[in-house]
Backbone and ligand atoms as CSV (ligand in chain L), in Angstrom:
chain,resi,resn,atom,element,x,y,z
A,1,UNK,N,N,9.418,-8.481,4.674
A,1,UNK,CA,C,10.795,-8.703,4.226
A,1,UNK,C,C,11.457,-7.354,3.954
A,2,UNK,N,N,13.044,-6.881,4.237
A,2,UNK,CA,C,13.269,-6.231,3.986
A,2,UNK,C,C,14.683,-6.242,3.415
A,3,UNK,N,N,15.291,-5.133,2.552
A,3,UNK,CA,C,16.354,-4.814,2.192
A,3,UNK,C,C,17.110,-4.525,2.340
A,4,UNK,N,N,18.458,-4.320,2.701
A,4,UNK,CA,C,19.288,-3.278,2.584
A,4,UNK,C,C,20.366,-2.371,1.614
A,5,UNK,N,N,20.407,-2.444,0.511
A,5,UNK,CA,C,21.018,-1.999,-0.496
A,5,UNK,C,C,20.314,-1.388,-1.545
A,6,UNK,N,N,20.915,-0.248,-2.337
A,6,UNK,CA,C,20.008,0.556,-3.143
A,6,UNK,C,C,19.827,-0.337,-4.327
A,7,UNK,N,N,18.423,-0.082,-4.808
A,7,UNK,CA,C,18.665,-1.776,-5.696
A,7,UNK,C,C,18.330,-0.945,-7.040
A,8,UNK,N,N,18.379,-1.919,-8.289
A,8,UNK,CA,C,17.950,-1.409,-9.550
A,8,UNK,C,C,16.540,-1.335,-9.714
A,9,UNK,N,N,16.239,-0.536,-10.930
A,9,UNK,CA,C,14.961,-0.694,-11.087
A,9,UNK,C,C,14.541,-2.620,-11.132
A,10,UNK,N,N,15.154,-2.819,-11.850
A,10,UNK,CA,C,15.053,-4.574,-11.999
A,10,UNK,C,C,14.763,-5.553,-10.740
A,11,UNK,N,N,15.885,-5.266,-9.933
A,11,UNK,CA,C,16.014,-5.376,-8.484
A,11,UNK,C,C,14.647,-5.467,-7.961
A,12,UNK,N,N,14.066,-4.469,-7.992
A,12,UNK,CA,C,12.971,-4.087,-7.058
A,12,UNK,C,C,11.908,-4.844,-7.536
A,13,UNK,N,N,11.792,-4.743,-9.286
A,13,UNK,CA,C,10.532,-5.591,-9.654
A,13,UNK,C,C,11.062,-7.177,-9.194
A,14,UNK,N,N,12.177,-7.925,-9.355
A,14,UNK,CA,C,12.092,-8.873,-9.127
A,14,UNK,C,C,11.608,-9.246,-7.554
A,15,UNK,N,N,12.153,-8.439,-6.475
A,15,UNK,CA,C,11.630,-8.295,-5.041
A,15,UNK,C,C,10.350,-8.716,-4.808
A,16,UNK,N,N,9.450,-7.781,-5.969
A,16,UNK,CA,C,8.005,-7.983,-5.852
A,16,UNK,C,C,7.341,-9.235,-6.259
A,17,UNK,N,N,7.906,-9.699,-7.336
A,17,UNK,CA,C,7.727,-10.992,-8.037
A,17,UNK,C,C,7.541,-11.637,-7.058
A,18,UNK,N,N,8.957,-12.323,-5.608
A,18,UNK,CA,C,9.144,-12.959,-5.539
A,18,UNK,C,C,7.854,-13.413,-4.303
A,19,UNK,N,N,7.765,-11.895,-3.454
A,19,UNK,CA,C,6.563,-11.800,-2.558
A,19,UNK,C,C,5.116,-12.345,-3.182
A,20,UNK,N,N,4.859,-11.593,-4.895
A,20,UNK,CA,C,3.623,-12.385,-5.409
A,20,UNK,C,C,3.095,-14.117,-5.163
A,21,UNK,N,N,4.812,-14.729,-5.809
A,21,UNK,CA,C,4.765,-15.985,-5.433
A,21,UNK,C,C,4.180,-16.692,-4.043
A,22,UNK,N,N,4.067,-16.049,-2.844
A,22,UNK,CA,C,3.101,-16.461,-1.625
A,22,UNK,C,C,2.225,-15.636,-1.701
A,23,UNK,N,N,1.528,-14.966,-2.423
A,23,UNK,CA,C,0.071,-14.555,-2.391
A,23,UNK,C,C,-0.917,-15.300,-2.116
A,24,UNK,N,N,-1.761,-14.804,-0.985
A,24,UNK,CA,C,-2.789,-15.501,-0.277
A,24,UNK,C,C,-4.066,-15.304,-0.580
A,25,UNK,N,N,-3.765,-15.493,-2.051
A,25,UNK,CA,C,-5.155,-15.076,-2.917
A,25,UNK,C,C,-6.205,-16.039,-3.129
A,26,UNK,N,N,-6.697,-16.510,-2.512
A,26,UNK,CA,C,-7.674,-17.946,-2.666
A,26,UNK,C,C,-8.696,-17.888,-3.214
A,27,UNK,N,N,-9.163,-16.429,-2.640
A,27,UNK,CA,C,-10.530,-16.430,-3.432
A,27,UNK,C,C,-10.623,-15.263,-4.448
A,28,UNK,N,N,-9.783,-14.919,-5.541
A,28,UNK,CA,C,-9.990,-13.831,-6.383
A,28,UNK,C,C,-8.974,-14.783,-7.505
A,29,UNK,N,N,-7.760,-15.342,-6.351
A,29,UNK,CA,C,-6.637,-15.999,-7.618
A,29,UNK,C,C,-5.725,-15.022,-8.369
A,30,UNK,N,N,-6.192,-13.646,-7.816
A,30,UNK,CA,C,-5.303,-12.418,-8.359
A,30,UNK,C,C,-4.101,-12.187,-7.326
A,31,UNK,N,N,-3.138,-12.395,-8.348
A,31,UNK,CA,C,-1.567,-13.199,-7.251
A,31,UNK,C,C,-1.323,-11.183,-7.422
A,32,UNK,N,N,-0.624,-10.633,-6.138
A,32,UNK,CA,C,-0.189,-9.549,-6.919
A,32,UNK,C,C,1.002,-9.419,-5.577
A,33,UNK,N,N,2.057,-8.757,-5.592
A,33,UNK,CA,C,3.101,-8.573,-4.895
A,33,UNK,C,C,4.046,-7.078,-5.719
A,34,UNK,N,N,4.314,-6.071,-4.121
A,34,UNK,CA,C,4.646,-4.987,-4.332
A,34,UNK,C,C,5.954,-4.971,-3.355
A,35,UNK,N,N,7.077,-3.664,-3.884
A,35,UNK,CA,C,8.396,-3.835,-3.165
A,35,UNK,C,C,8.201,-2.660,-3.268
A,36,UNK,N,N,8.894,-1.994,-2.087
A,36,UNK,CA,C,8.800,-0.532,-1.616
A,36,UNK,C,C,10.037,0.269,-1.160
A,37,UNK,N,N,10.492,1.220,-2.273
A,37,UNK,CA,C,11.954,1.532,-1.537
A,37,UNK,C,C,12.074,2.686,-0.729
A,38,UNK,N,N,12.232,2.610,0.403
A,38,UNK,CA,C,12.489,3.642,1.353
A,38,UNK,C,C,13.493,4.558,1.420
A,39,UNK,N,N,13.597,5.704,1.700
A,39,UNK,CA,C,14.797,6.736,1.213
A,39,UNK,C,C,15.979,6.068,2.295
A,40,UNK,N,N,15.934,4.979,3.098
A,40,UNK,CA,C,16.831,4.504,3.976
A,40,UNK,C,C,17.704,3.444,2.594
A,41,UNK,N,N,17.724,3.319,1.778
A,41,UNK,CA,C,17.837,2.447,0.752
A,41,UNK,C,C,16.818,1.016,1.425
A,42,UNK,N,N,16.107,0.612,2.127
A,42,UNK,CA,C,15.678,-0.922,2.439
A,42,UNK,C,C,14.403,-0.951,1.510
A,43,UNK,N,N,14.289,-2.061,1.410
A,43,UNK,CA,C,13.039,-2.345,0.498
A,43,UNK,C,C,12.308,-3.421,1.324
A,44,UNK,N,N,11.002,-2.846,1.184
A,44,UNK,CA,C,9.594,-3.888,1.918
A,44,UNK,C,C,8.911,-3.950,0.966
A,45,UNK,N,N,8.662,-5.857,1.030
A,45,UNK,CA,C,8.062,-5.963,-0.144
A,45,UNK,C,C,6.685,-6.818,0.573
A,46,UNK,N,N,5.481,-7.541,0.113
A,46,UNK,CA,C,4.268,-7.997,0.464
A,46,UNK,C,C,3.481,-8.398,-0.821
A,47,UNK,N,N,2.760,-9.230,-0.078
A,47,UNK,CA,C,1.713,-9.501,-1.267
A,47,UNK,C,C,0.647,-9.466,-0.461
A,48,UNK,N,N,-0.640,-9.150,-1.386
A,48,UNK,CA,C,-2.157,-9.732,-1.178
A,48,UNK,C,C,-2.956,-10.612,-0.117
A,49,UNK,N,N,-3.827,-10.287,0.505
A,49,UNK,CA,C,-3.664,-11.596,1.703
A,49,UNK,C,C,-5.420,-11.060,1.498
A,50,UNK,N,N,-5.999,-12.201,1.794
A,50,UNK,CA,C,-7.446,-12.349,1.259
A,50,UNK,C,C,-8.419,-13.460,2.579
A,51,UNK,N,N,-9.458,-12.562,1.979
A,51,UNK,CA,C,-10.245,-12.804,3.604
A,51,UNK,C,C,-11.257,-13.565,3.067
A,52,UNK,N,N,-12.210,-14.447,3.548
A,52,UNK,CA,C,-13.582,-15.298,3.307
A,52,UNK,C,C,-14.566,-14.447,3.448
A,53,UNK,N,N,-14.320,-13.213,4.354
A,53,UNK,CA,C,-14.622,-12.163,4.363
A,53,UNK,C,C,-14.653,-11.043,3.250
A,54,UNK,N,N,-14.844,-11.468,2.321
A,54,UNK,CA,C,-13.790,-10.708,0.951
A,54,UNK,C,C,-13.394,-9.058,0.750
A,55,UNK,N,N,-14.103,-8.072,1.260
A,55,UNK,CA,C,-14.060,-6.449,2.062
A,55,UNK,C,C,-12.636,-6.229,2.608
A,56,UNK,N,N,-12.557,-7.957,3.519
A,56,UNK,CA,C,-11.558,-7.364,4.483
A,56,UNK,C,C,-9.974,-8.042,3.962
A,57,UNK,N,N,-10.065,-8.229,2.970
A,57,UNK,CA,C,-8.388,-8.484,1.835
A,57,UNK,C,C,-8.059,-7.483,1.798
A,58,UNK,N,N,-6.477,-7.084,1.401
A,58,UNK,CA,C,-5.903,-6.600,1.910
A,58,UNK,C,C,-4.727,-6.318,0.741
A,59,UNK,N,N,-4.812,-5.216,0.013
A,59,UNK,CA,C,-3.917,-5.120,-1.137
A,59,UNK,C,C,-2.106,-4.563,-1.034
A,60,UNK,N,N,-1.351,-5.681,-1.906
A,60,UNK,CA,C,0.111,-6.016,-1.463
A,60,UNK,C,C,0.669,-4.879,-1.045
A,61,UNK,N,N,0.287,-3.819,-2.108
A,61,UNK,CA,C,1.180,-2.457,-1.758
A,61,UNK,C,C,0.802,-1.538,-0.791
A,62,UNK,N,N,-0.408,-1.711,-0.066
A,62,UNK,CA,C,-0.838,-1.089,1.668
A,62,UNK,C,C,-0.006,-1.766,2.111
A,63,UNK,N,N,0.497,-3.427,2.489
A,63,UNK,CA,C,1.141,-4.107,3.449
A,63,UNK,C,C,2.757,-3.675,3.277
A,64,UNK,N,N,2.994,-3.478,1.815
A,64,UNK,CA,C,4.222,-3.243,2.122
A,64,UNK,C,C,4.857,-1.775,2.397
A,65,UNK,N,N,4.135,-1.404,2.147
A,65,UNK,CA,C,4.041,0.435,2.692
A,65,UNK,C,C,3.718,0.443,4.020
A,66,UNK,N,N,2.696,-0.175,4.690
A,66,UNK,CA,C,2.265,0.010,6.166
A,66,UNK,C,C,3.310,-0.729,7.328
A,67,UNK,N,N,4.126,-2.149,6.479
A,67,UNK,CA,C,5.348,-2.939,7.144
A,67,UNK,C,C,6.119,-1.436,7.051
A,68,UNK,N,N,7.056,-1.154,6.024
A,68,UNK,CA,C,7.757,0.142,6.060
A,68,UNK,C,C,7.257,1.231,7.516
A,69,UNK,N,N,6.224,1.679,7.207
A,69,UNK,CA,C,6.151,2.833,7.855
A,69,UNK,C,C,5.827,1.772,9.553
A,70,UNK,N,N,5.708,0.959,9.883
A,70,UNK,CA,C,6.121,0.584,11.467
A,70,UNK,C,C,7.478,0.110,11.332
A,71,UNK,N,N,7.869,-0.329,10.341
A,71,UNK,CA,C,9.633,-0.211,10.589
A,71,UNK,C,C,10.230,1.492,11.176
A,72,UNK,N,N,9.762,2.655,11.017
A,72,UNK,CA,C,10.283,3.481,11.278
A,72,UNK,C,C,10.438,4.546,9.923
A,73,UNK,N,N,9.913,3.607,9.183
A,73,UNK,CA,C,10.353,4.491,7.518
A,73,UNK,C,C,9.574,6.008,7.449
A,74,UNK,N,N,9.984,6.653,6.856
A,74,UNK,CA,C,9.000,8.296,6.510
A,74,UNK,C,C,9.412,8.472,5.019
A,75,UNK,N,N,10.160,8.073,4.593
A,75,UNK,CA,C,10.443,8.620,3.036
A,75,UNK,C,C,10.361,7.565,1.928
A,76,UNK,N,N,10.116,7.806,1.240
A,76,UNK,CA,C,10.146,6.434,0.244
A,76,UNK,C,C,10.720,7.475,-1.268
A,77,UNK,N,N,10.778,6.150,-1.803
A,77,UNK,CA,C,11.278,7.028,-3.738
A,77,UNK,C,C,10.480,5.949,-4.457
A,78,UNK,N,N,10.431,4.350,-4.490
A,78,UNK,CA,C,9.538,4.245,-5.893
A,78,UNK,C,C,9.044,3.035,-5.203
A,79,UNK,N,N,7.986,2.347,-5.870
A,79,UNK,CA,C,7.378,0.925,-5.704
A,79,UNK,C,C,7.073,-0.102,-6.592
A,80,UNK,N,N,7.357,-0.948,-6.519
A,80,UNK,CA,C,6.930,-1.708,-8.143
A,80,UNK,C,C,5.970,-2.714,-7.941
A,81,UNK,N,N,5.085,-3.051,-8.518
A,81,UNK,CA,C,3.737,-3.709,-8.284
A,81,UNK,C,C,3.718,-4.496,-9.795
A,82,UNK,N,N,3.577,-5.907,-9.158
A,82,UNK,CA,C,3.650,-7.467,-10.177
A,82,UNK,C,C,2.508,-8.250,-10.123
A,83,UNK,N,N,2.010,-8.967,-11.145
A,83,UNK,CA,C,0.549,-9.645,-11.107
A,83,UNK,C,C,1.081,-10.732,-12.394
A,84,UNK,N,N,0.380,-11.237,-12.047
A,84,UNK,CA,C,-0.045,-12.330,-13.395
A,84,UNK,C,C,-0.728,-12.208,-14.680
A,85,UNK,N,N,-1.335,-10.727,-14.513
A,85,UNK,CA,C,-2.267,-10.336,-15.759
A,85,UNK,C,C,-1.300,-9.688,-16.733
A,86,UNK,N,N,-2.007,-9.985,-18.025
A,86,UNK,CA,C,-1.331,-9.802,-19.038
A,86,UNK,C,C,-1.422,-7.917,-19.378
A,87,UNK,N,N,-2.514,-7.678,-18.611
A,87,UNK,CA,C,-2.289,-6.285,-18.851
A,87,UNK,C,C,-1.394,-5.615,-17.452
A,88,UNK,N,N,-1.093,-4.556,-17.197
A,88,UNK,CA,C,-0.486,-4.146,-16.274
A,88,UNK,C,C,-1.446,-3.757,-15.075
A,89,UNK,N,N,-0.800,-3.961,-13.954
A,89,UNK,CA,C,-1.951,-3.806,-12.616
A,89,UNK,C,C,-1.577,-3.015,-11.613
A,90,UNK,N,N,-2.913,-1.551,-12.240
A,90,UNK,CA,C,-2.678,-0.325,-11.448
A,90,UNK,C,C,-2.951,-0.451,-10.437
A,91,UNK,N,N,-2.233,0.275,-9.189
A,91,UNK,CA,C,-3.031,0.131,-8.105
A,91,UNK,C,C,-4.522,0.564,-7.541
A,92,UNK,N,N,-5.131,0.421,-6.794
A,92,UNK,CA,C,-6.398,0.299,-6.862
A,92,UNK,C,C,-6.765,1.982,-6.446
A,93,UNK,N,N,-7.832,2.564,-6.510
A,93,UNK,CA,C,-7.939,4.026,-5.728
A,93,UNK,C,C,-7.317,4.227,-4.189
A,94,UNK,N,N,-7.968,2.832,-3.240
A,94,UNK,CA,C,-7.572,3.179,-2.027
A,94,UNK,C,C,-5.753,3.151,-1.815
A,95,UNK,N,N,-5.005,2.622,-2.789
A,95,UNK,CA,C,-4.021,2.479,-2.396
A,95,UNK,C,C,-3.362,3.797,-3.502
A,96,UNK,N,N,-4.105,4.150,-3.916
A,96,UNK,CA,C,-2.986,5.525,-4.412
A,96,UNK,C,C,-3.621,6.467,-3.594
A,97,UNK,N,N,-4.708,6.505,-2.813
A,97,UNK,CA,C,-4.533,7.462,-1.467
A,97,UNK,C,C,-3.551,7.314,-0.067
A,98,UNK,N,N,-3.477,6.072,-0.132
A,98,UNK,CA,C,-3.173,5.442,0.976
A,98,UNK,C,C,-1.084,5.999,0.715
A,99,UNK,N,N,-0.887,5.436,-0.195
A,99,UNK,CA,C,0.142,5.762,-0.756
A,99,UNK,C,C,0.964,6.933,-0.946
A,100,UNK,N,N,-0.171,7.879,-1.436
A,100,UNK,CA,C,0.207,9.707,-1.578
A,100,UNK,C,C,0.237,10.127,-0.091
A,101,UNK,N,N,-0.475,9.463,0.396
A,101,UNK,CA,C,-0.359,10.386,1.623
A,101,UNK,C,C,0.955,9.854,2.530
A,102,UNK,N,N,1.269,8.877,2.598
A,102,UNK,CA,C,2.149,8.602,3.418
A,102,UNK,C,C,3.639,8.341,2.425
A,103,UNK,N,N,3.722,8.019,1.157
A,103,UNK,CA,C,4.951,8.073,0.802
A,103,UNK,C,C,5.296,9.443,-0.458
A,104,UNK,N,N,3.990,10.083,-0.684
A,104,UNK,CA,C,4.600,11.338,-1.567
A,104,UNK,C,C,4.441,10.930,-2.592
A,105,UNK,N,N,4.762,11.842,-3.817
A,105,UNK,CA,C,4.764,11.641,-5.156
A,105,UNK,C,C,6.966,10.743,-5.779
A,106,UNK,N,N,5.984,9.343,-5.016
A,106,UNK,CA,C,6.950,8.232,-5.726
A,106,UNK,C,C,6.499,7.763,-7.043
A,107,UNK,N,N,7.613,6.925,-7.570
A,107,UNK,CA,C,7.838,6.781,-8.958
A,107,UNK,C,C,6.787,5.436,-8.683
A,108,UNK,N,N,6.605,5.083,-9.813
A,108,UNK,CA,C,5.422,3.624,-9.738
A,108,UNK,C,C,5.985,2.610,-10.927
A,109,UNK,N,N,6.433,1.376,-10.487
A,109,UNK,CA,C,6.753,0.591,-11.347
A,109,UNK,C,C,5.586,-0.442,-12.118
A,110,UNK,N,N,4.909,-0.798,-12.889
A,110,UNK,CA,C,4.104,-1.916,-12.795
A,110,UNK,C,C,4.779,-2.892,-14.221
A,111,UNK,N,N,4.905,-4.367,-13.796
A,111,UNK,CA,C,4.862,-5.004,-14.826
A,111,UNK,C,C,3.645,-5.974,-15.593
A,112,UNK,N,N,3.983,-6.729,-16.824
A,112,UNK,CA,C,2.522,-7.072,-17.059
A,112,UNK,C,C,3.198,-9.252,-17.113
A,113,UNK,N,N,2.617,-9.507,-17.212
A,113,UNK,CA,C,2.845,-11.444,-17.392
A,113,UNK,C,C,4.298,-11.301,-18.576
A,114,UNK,N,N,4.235,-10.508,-19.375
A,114,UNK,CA,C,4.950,-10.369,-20.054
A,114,UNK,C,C,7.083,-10.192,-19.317
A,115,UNK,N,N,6.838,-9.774,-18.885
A,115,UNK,CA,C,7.880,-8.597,-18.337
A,115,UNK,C,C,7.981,-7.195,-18.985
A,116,UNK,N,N,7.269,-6.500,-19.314
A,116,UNK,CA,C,7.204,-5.175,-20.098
A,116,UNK,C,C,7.019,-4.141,-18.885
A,117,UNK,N,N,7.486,-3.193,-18.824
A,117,UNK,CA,C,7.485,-2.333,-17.394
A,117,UNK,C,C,7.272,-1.005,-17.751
A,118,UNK,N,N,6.342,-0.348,-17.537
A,118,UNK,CA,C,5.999,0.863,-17.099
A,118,UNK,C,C,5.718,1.390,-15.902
A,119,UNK,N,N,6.469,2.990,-16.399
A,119,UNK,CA,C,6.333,4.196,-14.774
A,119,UNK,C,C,5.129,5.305,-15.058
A,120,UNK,N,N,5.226,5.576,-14.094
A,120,UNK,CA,C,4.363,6.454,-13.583
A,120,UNK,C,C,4.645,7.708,-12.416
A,121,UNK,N,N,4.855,8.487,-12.288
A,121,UNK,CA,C,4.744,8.950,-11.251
A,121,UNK,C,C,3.385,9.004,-10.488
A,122,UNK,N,N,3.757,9.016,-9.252
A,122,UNK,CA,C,2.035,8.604,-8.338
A,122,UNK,C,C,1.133,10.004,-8.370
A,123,UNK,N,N,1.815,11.136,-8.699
A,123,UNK,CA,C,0.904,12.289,-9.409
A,123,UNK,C,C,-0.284,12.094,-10.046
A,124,UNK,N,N,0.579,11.514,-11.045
A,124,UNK,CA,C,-0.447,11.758,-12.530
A,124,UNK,C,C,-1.128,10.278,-12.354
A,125,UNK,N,N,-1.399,9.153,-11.549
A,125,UNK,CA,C,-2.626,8.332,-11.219
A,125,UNK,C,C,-3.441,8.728,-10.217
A,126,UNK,N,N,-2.917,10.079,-9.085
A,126,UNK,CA,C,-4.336,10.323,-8.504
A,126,UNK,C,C,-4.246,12.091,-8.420
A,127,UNK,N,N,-4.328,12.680,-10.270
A,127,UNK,CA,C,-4.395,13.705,-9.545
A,127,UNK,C,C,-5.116,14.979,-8.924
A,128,UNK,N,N,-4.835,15.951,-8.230
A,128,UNK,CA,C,-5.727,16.663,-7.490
A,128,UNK,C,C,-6.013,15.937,-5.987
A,129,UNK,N,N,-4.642,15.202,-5.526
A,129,UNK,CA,C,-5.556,14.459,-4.339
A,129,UNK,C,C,-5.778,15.336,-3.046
A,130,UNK,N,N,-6.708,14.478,-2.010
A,130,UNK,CA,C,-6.638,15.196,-0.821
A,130,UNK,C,C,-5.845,14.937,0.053
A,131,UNK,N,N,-5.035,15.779,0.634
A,131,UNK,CA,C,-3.955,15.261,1.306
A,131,UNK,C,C,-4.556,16.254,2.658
A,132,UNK,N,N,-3.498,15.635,4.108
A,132,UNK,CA,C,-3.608,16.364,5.290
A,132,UNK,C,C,-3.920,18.357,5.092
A,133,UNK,N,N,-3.109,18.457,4.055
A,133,UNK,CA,C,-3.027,20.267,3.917
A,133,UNK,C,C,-4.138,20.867,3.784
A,134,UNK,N,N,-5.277,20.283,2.923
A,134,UNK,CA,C,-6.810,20.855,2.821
A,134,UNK,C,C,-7.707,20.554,3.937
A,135,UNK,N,N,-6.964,19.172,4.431
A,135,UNK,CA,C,-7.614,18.610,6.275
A,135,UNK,C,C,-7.544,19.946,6.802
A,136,UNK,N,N,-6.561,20.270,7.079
A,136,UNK,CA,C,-6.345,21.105,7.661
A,136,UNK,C,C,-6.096,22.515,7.905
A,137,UNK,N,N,-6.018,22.800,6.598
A,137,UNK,CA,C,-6.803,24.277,5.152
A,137,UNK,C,C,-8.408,24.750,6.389
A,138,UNK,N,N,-8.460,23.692,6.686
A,138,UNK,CA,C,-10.388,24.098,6.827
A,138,UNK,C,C,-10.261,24.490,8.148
A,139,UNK,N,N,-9.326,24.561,9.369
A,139,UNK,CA,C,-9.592,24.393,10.837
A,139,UNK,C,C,-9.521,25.710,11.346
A,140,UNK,N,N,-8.871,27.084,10.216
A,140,UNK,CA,C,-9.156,28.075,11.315
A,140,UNK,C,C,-10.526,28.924,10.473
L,1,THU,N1,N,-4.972,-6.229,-5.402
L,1,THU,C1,C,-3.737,-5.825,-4.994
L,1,THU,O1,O,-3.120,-6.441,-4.122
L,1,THU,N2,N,-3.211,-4.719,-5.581
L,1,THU,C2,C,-3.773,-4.033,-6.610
L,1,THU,O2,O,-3.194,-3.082,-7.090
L,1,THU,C3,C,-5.085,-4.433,-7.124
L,1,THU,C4,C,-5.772,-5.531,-6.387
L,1,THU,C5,C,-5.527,-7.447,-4.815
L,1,THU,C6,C,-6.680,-7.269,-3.874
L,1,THU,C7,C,-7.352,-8.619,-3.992
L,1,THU,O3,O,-6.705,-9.527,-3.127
L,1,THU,C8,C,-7.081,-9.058,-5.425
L,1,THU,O4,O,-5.974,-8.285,-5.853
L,1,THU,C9,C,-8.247,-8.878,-6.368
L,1,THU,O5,O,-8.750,-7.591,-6.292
């Protein structure tokens, strides 16, 4: 799904909400849905999609970052990530690599069952990461 208008912070968490609501979480039951704003102002949002296979599930905010970036996207500014748990739900390691590397040090929204919302910048949850520059630090 996507956006076109620069939205509020509010905006965006509700976006994510609404993607949680079809979470294809069957076998964990952990509903989670993420909205992704692209420096184009559009927002891609996704949820969770879960395998019998359980390895091969598939967390909301890769899908809606990976929809973005085959839309054509390269820039992003923030993401907001929604769950059902009463505490707030960080994203997981692979997706704050997955994340830094392809959208940069964006802002991070998370809410909790509550509606209570905290940021983050994606820095300070993975920092010291490895990015392409030390890939490639090493080649001459
Ligand atoms: N999950 C996400 O979608 N995002 C997160 O930030 C944490 C975990 C999903 C993966 C799996 O479908 C379920 O939540 C339980 O781990």
């Amino acid at each position: 799904m996507s956006k076109d208008t620069t939205a509020s912070v509010s905006e965006l968490i509700t976006i994510a909400a609404r993607a949680k609501e079809k979470s294809e979480a069957k076998f964990s039951h952990f509903r989670v849905g993420a909205a992704i704003e692209a420096g184009s102002g559009k927002i891609y949002s996704a949820f969770n999609v879960e395998s019998s296979s359980y390895g091969l599930s598939m967390c909301a905010e890769r899908i809606a970052l990976w929809s973005a970036v085959n839309a054509g996207e390269s820039k992003f500014t923030r993401i907001a990530i929604v769950s059902d748990s009463r505490d707030f739900c960080t994203p997981c390691g692979a997706c704050r690599q997955v994340m830094y590397e392809l959208a940069g040090d964006i802002e991070v929204y998370l809410t909790n069952r509550k509606g209570d919302v905290r940021n983050y910048r994606l820095s300070s949850l993975l920092p010291e990461a490895f990015t392409s520059k030390t890939l490639l630090d090493g080649r001459d």
